[in-house]
C-alpha positions, -999 to 999 in steps of 0.1 A, spaced: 214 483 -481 232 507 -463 255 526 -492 283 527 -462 282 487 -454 280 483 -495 313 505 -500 332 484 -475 320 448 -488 334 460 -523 367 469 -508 371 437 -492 366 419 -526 381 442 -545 413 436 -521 404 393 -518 408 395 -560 440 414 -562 454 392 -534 442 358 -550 458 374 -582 488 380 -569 494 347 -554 486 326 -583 510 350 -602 537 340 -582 530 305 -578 533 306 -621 567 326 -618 576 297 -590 583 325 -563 570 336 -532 568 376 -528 570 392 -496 566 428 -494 565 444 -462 563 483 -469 594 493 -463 613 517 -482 650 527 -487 659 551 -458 629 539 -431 641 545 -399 611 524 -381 616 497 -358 604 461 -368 573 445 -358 564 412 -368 530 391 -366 522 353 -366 493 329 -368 475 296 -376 446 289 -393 427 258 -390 393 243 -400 363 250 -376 357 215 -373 383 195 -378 408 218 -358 433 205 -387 457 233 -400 445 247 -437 477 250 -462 479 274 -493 454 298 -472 458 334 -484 455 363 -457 452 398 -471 470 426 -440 456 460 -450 461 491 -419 499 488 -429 526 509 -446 517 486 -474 494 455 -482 512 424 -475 498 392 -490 507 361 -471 501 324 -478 501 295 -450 525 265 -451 516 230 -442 510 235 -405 484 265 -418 508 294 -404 514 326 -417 539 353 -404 549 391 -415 566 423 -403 566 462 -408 587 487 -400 569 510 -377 571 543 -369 542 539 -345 517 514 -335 487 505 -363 457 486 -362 462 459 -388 431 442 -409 432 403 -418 410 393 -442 418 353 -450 408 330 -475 408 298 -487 392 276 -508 363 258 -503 359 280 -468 343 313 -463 362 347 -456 372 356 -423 381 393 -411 405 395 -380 412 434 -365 452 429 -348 465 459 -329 503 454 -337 529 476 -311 561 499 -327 587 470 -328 567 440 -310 561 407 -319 524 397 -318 508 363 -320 474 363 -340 446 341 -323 443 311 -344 419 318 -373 390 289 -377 372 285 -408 341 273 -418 336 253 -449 314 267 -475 279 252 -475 275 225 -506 235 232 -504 226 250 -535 192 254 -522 180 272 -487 171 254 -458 144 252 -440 136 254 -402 155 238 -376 138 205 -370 167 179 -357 204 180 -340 225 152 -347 269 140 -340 284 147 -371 319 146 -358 340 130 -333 378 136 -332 375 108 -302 356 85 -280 383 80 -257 403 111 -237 423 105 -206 418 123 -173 441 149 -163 477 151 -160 475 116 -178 499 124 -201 469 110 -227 447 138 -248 423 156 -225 404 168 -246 372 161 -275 359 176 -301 325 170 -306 306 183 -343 272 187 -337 245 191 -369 216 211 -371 189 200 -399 155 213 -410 129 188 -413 142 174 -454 174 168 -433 193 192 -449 219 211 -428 202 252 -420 222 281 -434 227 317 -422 194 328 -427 183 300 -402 211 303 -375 201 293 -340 223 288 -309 228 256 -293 235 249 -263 254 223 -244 256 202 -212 262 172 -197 241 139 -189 254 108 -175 290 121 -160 319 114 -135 316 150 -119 355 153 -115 357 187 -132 346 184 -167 342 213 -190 321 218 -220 336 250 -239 320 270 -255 288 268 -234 267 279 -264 276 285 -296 260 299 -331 253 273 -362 274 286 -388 259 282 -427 266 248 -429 246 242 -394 274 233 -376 283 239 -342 311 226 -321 316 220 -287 351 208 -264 352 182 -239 381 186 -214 383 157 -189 384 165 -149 406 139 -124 384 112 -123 375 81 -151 342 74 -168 315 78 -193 305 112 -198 274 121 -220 272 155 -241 235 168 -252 231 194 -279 197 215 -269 185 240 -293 154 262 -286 132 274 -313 103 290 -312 91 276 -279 97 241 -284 135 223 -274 150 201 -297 177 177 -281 202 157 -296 206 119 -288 234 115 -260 264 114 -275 291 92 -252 332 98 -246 352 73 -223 377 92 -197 402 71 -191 426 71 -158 458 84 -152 495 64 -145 501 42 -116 500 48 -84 518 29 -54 487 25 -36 467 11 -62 491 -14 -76 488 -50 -69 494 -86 -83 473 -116 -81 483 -158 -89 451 -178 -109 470 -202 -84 498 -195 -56 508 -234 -58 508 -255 -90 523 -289 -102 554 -270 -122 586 -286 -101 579 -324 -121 556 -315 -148 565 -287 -173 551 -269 -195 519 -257 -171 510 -221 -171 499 -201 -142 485 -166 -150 497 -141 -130 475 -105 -132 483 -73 -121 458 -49 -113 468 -13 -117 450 22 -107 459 58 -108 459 77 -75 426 88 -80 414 52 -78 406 47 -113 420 24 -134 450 33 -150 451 42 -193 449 12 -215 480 1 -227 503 4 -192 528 -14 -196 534 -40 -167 568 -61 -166 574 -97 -151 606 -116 -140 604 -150 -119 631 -167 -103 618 -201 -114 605 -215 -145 595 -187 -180 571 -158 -174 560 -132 -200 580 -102 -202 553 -77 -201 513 -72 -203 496 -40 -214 465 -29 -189 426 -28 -205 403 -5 -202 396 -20 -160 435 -12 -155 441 -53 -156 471 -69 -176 479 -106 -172 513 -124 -188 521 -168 -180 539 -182 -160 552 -213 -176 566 -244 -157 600 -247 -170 638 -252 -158 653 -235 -134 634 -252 -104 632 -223 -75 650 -219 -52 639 -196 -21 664 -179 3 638 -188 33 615 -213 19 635 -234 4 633 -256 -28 601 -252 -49 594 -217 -43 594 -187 -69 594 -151 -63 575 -134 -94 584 -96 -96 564 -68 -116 573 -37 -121 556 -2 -137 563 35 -134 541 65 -116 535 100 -131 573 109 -114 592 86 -133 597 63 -98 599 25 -105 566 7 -84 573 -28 -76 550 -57 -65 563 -93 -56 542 -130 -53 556 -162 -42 548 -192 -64 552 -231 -51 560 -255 -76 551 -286 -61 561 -317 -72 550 -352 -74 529 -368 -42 548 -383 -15 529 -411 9 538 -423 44 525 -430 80 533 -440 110 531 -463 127 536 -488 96 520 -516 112 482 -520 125 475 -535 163 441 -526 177 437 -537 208 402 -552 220 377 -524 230 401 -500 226 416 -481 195 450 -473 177 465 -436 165 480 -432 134 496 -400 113 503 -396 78 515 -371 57 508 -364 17 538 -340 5 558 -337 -28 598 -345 -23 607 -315 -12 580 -314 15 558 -294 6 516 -294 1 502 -305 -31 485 -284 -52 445 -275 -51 419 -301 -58 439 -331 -49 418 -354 -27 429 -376 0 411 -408 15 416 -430 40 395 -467 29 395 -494 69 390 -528 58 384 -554 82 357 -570 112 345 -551 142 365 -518 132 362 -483 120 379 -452 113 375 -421 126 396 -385 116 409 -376 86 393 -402 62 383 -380 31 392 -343 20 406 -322 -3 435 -296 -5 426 -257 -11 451 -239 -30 481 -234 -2 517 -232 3 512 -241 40 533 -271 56 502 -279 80 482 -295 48 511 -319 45 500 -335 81 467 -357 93 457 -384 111 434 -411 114 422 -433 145 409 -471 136 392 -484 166 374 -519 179 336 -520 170 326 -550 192 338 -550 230 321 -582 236 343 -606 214 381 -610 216 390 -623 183 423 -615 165 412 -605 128 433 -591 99 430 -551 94 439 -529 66 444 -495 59 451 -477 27 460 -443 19 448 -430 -16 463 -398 -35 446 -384 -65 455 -345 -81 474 -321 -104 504 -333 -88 496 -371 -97 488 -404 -80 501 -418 -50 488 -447 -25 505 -464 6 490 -497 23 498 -508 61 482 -540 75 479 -559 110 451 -572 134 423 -560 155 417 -577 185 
């Protein structure tokens, strides 16, 4: 070994065991000792120093670290709080180049060169540490790449106001599956599979196992919502050595006016004279870039008739849905009149502006027959109009999937018009109004014969019928 290399590993140790020293001596005494080289009389201006150290992996902060600062007037032995930072100060006569040698148990040393100014402030780069390997034994060759860590499987797209970004741990292991040290280092490489292509970055490109065969990789979402797939390739002595896809979910952003919307399961239901129905109103919201929104956007309802839900978070398609729940007051509309319901949600975009969406509901009530005329006359060889209406008190159409028929009874007649159908789901006044026609069947006799005709309501709203009778001719 080079005598020069050998000099300067015992120096580091030789300082790493006075500093340890030192700090356990003053944890004993219950003190903290800060010494920062000056003397009485110094005429220097002050220059101070921060940083943060944090596990490799993790990215967590490590407390009770110790960080050794040689290049000064004086050694200065600092210890990290609970967030892992540190912070010191000389005063300077002129600029220095400072060496950080930290520590901390269960980690391996790290050495950090800071060039600190004559009275400056200077903010160390955060410090990662790698764990000490547990492996008493020496690996072998790089065989297999596996996930060891995920810190998420979900990150939001940009300006989200979600986390953007993932940390992915990725394992290298010899062929006994035990994680490759130093001696075995390769680099691994990283890059996407399956992705949204909106500007998603993979930092560092490539990086160096450390002795625990670790290496780490960011994910940092673009604009646009998906699946993204990382891959782990190592290359080894000709041959390429993959890992198995690992996935992360990019969720959307906040609402966006043009993407927001509200939908009824049904825009007229039975709710004026039967209570206690519910009607599911959804609202379907997506971020300006299309997607749908973050999971958990919260939606809010109000209705001017019956109960609704207060609010409904979104899933992962951007879709929330609350009830609306027959129930007293009956609506009242400004231009619709009685039975209809104006349901009102409301969200918020990335600027803090209130987006609104509105729906109106009919409660319809119970059926309502009639018809005129009331009487039947069909004269010979000819035939005899007739219009009826099916409507709830307030006038208007029943509610989807009732059925209407029309039954003749009698000799030598027929119907012909509206004799059998059934009502899609409307709020339209023209469903409320048919007609039939019931005409002679046999030109050739002139015989006055009795002639019926009844109307049959059967739905959500409930049943109705009406019966008119009279003669055919």
């Amino acid at each position: 070994m080079n005598m020069n290399i050998l000099t300067a590993a015992l120096k580091y140790l030789a300082v790493f065991i006075f500093a340890v020293a030192l700090l356990n001596g003053c944890k004993e005494a219950n003190q903290v000792v800060v010494d920062d080289g000056n003397q009485p009389g110094d005429t220097g201006e002050t220059s101070t120093f921060d940083g943060q150290i944090i596990d490799y992996i993790s990215g967590s902060p490590i407390q009770s670290a110790s960080v050794v600062v040689t290049g000064g007037p004086k050694e200065l032995t600092l210890t990290t709080d609970t967030q892992g930072k540190f912070s010191g100060s000389f005063s300077l006569t002129s600029s220095i180049n400072l060496t950080l040698l930290t520590a901390a148990n269960g980690y391996l040393m790290d050495t950090t060169s800071l060039f600190l100014p004559k009275g400056k402030g200077v903010s160390v780069p955060i410090i990662q540490l790698s764990k000490q390997s547990t492996n008493s034994n020496p690996s072998g060759e790089p065989k297999s790449i596996w996930l060891n860590d995920l810190t998420s499987p979900v990150i939001g797209v940009k300006e989200s106001g979600s986390e953007e970004t993932a940390r992915i741990v990725f394992e290298v292991q010899d062929s006994a599956g035990v994680p490759i040290d130093l001696t075995h280092t390769v680099d691994v490489s990283f890059r996407f599979g399956s992705h949204p292509n909106g500007g998603e970055v993979l930092d560092p490109p490539s990086v160096s196992t450390n002795n625990s065969g670790i290496a780490v990789v960011n994910l940092t979402s673009g604009f646009k919502a998906g699946v993204v797939q990382i891959i782990a390739d190592i290359f080894h002595r000709g041959k390429k050595i993959s890992s198995y896809p690992v996935a992360i979910s990019i969720h959307g952003g906040l609402p966006d006016s043009a993407h927001f919307s509200i939908v009824p399961a049904a825009y007229n239901f039975p709710g004026w004279h039967i209570y206690n129905l519910h009607n599911a109103i959804t609202a379907l919201v997506g971020d300006k870039f299309s997607n749908p929104v973050r999971p958990s956007t919260s939606v809010y309802f109000s209705s001017t008739g019956g109960i609704i839900e207060g609010s409904a978070l979104t899933n992962a398609q951007g879709i929330g849905s609350v009830d609306l729940i027959s129930a007293d007051p009956k609506p009242y509309h400004p231009v619709f009149g009685p039975g209809f319901a104006t349901i009102l949600a409301k969200t918020a975009d990335e600027n803090e502006k209130t987006l609104t969406r509105e729906v109106v509901i009919l409660f319809s009530g119970s059926p309502e027959v009639s018809v005129t005329p009331t009487s039947i006359d069909v004269p010979h060889a000819g035939f005899q109009n007739f219009t009826y209406y099916v409507q709830d008190l307030n006038g208007n159409p029943l509610s989807a999937g009732t059925s209407i028929s029309v039954a003749i009874q009698g000799e030598n007649v027929a119907g012909q018009g509206d004799l059998t159908l059934t009502l899609p789901d409307t709020q339209s006044r023209s469903w409320t109004q048919f007609s039939f026609l019931i005409y002679d069947t046999n030109d050739t006799v002139n015989v006055v014969k009795p002639v019926s005709a009844k109307i049959s309501v059967d739905g959500p709203n409930g049943k109705a019928a009406l019966l008119i009778g009279g003669s055919g001719h």
